[in-house]
DOVEXDO-136445 format. One line per 8 residues: number of its first residue (from 1); for each residue x, y, z of C-alpha. Coordinates in nm, 4 decimals. Layout:
% residues N
NUM) X:Y:Z | ...
% end
This chain:
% residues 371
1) 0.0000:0.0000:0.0000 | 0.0998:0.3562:-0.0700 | 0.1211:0.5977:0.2362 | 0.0816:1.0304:0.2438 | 0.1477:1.1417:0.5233 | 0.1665:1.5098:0.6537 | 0.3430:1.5717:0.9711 | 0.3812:1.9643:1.0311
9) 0.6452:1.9738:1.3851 | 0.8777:1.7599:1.5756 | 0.6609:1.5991:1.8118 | 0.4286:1.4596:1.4655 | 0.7700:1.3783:1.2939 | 0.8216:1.1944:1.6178 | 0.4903:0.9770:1.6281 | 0.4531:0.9491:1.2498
17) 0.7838:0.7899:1.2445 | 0.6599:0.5603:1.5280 | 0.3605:0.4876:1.3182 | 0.5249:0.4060:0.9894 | 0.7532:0.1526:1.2025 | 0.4435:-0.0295:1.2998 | 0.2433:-0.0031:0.9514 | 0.5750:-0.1512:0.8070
25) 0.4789:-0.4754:1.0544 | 0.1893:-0.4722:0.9504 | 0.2439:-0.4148:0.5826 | 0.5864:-0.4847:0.4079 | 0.4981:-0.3697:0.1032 | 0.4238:-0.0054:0.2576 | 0.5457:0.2983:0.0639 | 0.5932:0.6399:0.2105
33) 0.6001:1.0003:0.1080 | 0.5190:1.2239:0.3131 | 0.6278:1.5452:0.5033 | 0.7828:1.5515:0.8136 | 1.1384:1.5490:0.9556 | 1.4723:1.3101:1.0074 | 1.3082:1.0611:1.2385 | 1.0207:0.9637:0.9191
41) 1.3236:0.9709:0.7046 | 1.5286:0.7162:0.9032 | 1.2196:0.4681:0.8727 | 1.2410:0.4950:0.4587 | 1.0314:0.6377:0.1770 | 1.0699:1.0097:0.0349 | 1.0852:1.3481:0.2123 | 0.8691:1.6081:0.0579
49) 0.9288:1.8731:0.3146 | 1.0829:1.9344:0.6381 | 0.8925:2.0619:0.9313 | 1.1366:2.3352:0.9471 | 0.9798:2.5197:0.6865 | 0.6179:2.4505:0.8073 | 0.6623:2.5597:1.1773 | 0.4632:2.8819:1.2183
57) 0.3982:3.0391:1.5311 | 0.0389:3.2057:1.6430 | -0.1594:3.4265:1.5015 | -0.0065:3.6508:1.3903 | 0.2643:3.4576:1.2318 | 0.0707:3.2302:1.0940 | -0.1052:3.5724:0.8843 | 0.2203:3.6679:0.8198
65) 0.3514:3.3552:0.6188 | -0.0390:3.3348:0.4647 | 0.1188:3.3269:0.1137 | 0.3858:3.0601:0.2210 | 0.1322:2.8379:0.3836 | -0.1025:2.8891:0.0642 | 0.1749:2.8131:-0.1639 | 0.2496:2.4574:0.0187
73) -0.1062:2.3657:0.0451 | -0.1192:2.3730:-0.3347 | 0.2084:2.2284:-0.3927 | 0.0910:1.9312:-0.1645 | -0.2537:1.8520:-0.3722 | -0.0521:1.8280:-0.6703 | 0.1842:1.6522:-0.5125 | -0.0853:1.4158:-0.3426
81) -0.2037:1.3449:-0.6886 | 0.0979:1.2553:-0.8682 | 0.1704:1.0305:-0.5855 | -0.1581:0.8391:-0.5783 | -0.2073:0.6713:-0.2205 | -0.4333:0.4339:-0.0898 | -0.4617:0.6596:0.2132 | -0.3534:0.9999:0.3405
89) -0.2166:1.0120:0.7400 | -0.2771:1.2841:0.8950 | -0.0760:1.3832:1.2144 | -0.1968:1.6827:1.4414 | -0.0949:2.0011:1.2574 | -0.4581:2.1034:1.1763 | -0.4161:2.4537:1.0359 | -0.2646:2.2837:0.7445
97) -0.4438:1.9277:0.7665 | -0.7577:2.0228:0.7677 | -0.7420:2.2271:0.4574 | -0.6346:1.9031:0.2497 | -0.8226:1.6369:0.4234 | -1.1477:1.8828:0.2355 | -0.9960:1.8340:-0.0757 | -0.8619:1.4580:-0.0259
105) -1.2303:1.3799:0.0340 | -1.3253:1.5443:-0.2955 | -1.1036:1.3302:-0.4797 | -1.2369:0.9971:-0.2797 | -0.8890:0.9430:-0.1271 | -0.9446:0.7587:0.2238 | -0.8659:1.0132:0.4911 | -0.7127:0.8982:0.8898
113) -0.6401:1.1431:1.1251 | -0.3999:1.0557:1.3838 | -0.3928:1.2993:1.7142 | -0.6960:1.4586:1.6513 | -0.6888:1.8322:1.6138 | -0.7751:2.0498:2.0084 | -1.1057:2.1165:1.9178 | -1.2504:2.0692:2.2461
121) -1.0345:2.3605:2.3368 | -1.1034:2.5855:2.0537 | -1.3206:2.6270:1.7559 | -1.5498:2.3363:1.8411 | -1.7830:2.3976:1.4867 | -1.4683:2.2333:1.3182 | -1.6458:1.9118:1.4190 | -1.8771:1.9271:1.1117
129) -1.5838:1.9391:0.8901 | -1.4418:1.6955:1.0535 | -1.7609:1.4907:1.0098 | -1.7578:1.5486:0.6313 | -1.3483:1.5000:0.5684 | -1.2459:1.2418:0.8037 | -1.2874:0.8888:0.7178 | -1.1301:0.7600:1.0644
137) -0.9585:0.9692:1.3584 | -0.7451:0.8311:1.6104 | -0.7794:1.0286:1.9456 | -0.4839:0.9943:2.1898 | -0.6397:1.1554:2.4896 | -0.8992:0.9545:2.7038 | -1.1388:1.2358:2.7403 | -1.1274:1.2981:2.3525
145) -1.3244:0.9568:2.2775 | -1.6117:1.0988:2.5201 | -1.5753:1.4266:2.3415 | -1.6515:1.3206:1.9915 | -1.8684:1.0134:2.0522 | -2.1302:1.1092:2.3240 | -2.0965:1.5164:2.2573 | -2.0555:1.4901:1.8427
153) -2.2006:1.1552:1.7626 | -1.8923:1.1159:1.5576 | -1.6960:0.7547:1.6324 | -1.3378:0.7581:1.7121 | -1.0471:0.4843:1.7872 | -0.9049:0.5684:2.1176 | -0.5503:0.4238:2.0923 | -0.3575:0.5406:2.3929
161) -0.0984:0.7855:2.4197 | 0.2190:0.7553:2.1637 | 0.4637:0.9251:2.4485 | 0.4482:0.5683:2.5864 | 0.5848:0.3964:2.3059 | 0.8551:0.6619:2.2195 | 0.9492:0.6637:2.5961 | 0.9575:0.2936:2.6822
169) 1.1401:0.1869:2.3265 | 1.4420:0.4308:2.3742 | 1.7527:0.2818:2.4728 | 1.8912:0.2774:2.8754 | 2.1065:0.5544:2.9294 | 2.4521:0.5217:3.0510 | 2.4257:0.8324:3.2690 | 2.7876:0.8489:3.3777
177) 2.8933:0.8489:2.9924 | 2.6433:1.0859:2.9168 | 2.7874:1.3265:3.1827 | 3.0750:1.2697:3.0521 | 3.0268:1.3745:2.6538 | 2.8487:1.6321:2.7629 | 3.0857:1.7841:3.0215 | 2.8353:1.7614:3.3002
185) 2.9874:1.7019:3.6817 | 2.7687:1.5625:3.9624 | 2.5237:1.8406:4.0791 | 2.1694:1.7461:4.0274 | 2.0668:1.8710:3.6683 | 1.7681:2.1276:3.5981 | 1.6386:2.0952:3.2508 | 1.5561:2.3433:3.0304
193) 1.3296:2.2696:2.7471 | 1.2368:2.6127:2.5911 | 1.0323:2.4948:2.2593 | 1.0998:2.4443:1.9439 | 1.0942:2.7319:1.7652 | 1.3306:3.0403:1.7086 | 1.0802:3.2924:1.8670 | 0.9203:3.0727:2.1126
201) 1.2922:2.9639:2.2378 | 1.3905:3.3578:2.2185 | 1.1251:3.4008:2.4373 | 1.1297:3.1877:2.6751 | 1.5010:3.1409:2.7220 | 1.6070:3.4940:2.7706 | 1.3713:3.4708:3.1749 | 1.4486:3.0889:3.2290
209) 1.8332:3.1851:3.2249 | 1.7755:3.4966:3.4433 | 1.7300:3.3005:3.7760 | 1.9888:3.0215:3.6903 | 2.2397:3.2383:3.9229 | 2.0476:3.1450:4.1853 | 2.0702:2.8393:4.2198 | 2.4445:2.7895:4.1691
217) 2.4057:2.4032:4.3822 | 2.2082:2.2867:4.0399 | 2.3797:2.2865:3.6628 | 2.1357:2.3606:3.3754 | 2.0814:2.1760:3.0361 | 1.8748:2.3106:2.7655 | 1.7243:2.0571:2.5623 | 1.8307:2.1685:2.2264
225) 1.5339:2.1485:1.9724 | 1.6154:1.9030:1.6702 | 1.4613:2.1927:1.4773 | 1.7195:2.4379:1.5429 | 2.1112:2.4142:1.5049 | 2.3407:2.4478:1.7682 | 2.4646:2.7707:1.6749 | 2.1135:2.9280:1.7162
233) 2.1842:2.8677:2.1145 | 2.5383:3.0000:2.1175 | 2.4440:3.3612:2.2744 | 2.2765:3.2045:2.5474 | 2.5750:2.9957:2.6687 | 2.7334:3.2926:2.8316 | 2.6594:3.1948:3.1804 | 2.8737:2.9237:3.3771
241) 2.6444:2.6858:3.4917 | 2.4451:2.6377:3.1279 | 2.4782:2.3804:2.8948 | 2.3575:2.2981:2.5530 | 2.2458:1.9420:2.4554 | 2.1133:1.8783:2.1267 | 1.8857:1.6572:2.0189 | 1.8993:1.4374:2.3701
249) 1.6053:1.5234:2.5014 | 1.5042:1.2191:2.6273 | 1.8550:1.1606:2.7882 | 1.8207:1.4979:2.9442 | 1.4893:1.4275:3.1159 | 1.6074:1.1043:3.2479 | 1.8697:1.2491:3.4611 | 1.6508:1.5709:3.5432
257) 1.5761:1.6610:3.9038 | 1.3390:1.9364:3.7907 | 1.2555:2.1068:3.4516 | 1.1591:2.4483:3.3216 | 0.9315:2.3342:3.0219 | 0.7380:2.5393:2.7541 | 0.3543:2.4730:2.7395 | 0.3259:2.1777:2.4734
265) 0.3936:1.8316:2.4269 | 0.7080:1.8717:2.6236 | 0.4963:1.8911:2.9473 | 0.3804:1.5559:2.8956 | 0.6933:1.4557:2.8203 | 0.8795:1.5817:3.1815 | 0.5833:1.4528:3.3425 | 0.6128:1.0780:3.1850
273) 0.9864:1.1130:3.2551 | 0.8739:1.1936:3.6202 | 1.0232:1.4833:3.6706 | 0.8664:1.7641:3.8470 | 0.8023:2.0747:3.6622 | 0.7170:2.3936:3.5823 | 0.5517:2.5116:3.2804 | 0.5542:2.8374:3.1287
281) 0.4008:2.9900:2.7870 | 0.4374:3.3875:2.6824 | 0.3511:3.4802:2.2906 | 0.3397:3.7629:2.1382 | 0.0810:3.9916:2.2757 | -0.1416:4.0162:1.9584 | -0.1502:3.6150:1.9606 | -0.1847:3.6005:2.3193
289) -0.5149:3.8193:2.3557 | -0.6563:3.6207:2.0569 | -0.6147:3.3035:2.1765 | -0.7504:3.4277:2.5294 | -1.0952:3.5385:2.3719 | -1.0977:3.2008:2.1974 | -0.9815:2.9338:2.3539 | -1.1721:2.7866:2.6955
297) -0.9573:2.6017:2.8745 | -0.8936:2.6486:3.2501 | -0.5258:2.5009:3.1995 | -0.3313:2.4840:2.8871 | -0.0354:2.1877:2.9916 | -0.1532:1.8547:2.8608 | -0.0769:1.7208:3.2050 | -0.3343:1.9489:3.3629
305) -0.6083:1.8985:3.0980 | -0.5682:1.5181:3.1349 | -0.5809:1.5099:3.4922 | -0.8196:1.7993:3.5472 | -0.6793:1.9715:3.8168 | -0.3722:2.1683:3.8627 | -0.0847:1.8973:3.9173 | 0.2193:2.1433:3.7715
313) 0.2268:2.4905:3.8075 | 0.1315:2.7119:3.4879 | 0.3422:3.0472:3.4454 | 0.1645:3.1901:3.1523 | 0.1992:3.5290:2.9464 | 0.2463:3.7923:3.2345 | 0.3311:3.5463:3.4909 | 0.5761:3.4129:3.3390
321) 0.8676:3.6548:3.4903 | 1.1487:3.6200:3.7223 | 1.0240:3.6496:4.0324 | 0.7632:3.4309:3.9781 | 0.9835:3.1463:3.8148 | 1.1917:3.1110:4.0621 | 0.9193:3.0949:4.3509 | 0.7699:2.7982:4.1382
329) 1.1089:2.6713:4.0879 | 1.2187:2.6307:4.4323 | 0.8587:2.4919:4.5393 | 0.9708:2.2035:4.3130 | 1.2908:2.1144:4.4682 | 1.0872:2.0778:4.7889 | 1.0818:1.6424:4.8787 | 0.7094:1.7241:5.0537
337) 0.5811:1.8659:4.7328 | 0.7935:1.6483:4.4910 | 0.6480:1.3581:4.6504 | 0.3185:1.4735:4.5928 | 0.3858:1.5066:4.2356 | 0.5151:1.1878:4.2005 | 0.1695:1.0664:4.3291 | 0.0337:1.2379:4.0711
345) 0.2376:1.1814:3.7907 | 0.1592:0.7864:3.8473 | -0.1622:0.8669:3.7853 | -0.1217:1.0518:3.4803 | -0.0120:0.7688:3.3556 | -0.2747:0.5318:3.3927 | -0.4616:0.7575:3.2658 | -0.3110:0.7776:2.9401
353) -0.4258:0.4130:2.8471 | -0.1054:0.2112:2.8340 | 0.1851:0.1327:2.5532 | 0.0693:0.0481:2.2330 | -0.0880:0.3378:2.0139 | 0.1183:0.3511:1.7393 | 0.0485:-0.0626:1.6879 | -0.2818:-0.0201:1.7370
361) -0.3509:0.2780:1.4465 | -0.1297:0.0805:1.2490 | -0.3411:-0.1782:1.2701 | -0.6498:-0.0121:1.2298 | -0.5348:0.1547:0.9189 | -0.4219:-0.1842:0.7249 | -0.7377:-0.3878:0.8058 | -0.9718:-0.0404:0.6487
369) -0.8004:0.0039:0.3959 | -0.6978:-0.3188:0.2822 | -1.0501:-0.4780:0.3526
% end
């Protein structure tokens, strides 16, 4: 069978390459184009595009690069075409998504969405378009299935979180030889895992160093985004107790006694890692009062949502300063309240449904469209 499929960041280059590992098991004759990044590369097929020239930030960036992102959605129908799959894979990315799944369905090319697009949080009438474009969605949050099924009589394949499977198939870390290459000496590591893209990392960088001075017992790592190359962090190396580790994240997390993390995937990242946390988000202000009149949420860290309640603090737009970092900060390094989160993070977990999503949509995609 032929594949499309249309990942638009690192964290959907991340689980599509996860997915077309398991649709190779269950399909050795699968073909793949698609767009995406190095880890869907390293699993075979041909690279359209890289995220890196997809990634667009907000609101207002996103109007910004309108004639950019118009320019790739046509290149990608034609594309599509030329191509000819059996089905097209969509994963997350919905600005972008969205718009072709419409068109796919026009040409009678079977549709799957994998990680459904945050409509519960935010433009909720995209449901009827889903309704129309979708063939199959595969929701990876267990209040999602709820969502669509009982709220939008639209049925969905819950399949479990995909953090699991990236997390438990990575390799043991020698953590003494990872010290080691990375010039790291024995005081208990802080993470730092600004985002993954030039103005979000710009952003939240420049305040997340500002306190490191004061807490001199601690060394600092930032988690170098696989989007951005290491001489994009060099100005913010300045200070002693900083350094830059690219393309580890993982490796970072699992020797992390606490972490400074950017709202996003990355929060349920530090959380599956166990690590206590804070999160912090500040856009730019025309974004950030646009997305306040739109989105309802009462939290906006995946770990919160799941859970429902406030489990890691959330430093968000003009919060998210100094003073108030390194409060939150040293809360964290507290055993009474790191305990707690522990307790919490466990439960997270469960929640999440278990190892085994990207099998599962694998499998689910084979038997529909192969039936």
């Amino acid at each position: 069978m032929k594949y499309y499929l249309i990942a638009g960041e690192a964290s959907g280059d991340l689980h599509a390459s996860n997915l077309m590992k398991a649709l190779k098991k269950e399909d050795s004759n699968a073909e793949f184009r698609f767009w995406g990044g190095d880890l869907m590369t390293a699993q075979g097929g041909t690279l359209v595009k890289h995220y890196r020239e997809l990634a667009f930030m907000g609101f207002a960036e996103v109007l910004m690069n309108l004639r950019t992102i118009l320019k790739n959605i046509s290149f990608c129908k034609k594309d599509i075409l030329e191509f000819q799959p059996d089905a097209i894979i969509f994963i997350d990315y919905p600005g972008f998504n969205m718009r072709i799944a419409e068109w796919a369905k026009k040409q009678s090319i079977p549709t799957h969405y994998y990680i459904s697009p945050q409509i519960w949080a935010w433009k909720e009438n995209r449901i009827k378009k889903i309704k129309r474009d979708v063939d199959e969605m595969y929701v990876i949050l267990p209040f999602e299935e709820k969502f669509y099924t009982e709220k939008h009589d639209f049925k969905v394949h819950f399949v479990g979180h995909p953090l699991l499977d990236a997390i438990e198939a990575r390799p043991s870390l020698d953590i003494q030889q990872f010290k080691k290459n990375h010039n790291l000496d024995e005081r208990p590591v802080i993470a730092l895992l600004p985002g993954s893209r030039k103005q979000e990392i710009e952003k939240m960088l420049e305040v997340m160093l500002s306190i490191t001075s004061d807490f001199k017992e601690y060394q600092f790592v930032i988690a170098g985004a696989p989007s951005q190359d290491r001489e994009f962090y060099q100005h913010f190396l300045k200070k002693s107790n900083i350094s830059l580790v690219m393309n580890e994240t993982y490796d970072v997390l699992s020797l992390a006694h606490a972490a400074l993390v950017t709202s996003g995937t990355a929060t349920l990242e530090t959380a599956l890692f166990k690590v206590p946390e804070v999160v912090c988000y500040k856009g730019s202000t025309i974004s950030y009062h646009i997305a306040k009149r739109i989105i309802n949420l009462d939290y906006i860290s995946l770990v919160n949502l799941i859970m429902d309640r406030e489990v890691v603090k959330e430093l968000i737009q003009h919060d998210f300063q100094a003073k108030n970092l390194k409060i939150e900060l040293e809360k964290i390094l507290q055993p009474a309240v790191r305990e707690k989160i522990f307790h919490e993070y466990f439960e997270l977990e469960q929640k999440l449904g278990g190892a085994g999503a990207s099998a599962k949509t694998a499998q689910l995609i084979y038997q529909k469209i192969s039936s």
